[in-house]
N, C-alpha and C positions, 0 to 999 in steps of 0.2 A: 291303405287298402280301403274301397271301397265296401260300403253296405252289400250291395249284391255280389260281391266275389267274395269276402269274409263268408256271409251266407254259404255258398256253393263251397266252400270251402271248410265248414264246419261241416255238410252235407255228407261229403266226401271222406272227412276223418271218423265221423262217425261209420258210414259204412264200412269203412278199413279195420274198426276197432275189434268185429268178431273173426279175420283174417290173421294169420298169420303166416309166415314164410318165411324158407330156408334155402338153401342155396349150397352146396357144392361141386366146387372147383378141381379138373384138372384130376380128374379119377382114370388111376392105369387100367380101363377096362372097356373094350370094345362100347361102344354107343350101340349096337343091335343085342348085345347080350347084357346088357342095363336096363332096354327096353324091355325086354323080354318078363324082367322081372318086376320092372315100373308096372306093366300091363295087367299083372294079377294083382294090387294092393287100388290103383285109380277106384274109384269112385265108394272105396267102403269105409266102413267105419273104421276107427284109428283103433279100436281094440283088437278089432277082426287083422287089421292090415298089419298089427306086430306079431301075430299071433300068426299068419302067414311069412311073414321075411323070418322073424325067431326059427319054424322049421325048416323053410327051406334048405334045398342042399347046393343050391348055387350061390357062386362065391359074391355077385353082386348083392346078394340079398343084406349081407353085414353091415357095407356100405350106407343102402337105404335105411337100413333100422336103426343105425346110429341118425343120419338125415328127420327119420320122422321123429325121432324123441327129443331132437333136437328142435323141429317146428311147433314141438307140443309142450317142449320147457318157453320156447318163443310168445307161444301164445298165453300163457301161464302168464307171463311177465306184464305182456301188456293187459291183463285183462287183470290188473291191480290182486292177484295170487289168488282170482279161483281155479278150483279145480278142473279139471280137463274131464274127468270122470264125471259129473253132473252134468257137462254141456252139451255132448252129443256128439264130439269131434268126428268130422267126415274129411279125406283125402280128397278134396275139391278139383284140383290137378296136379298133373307132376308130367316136369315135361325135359328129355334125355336130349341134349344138340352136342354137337361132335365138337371137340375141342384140337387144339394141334398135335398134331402125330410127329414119333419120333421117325424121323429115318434111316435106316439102319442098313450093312451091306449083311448078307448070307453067306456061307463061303458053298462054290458049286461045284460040279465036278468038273475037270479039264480044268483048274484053272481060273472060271470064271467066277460070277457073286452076282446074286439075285438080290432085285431091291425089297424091303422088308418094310413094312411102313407100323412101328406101334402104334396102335390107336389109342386116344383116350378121350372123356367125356366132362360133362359139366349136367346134373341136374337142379332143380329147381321142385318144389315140391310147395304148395300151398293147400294150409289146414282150413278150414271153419267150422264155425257152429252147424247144426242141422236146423235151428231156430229159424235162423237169416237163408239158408238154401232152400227152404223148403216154403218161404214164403213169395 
């Protein structure tokens, strides 16, 4: 590896260092009613954001709160065991795409069967410092 890509390259891991991310897969639960609940935690602080999904009364909300304490044990890891509680953690983004739906018949009347498509989802959630966002 060269000088100038090593460079650009140590550049880049350092920016990454106060990031973290989490990721889950293949959740039985509409993508617009995920969203729904992604939509009130985006851009706050990670105190505030559990403290919203913990009361909510919508069933995605579990989902996501397991997800964030998940990017915030993530970020804990890489940042050689400091604390999440001194650093400032903000919900930087978090973002809901549709994953494969099951298809299913319904049974109809006369006879026939309507098609039933289960949906389900994939999020993505990334933590960071307020240090580095705000710079």
């Amino acid at each position: 590896m060269g000088a100038r890509k090593k460079l650009a390259a140590d550049k880049r891991k350092e920016a990454m260092r106060t990031v973290a991310v989490a990721h889950l897969r293949n959740v039985p639960t509409s993508p617009r009613r995920m969203r729904q609940v992604a939509d009130l935690i985006r851009g706050e602080n990670v105190d505030k954001a559990l403290g919203i999904l913990r009361f909510s009364t919508r069933h995605s909300s579990r989902d996501l709160e397991k997800l964030l304490m998940s990017a915030i044990a993530n970020w804990e890891a890489k940042n050689d065991g400091r604390k999440a509680d001194g650093a400032g953690l903000v919900v930087k983004s978090i973002q809901v795409n549709e994953a494969r739906g099951l298809k299913r018949m319904l049974p109809a009347p006369q006879g026939r069967a309507y098609r039933m498509k289960k949906r389900s989802n994939h999020v993505s959630l990334i933590v960071d410092s307020t240090t580095t966002a705000q710079a």
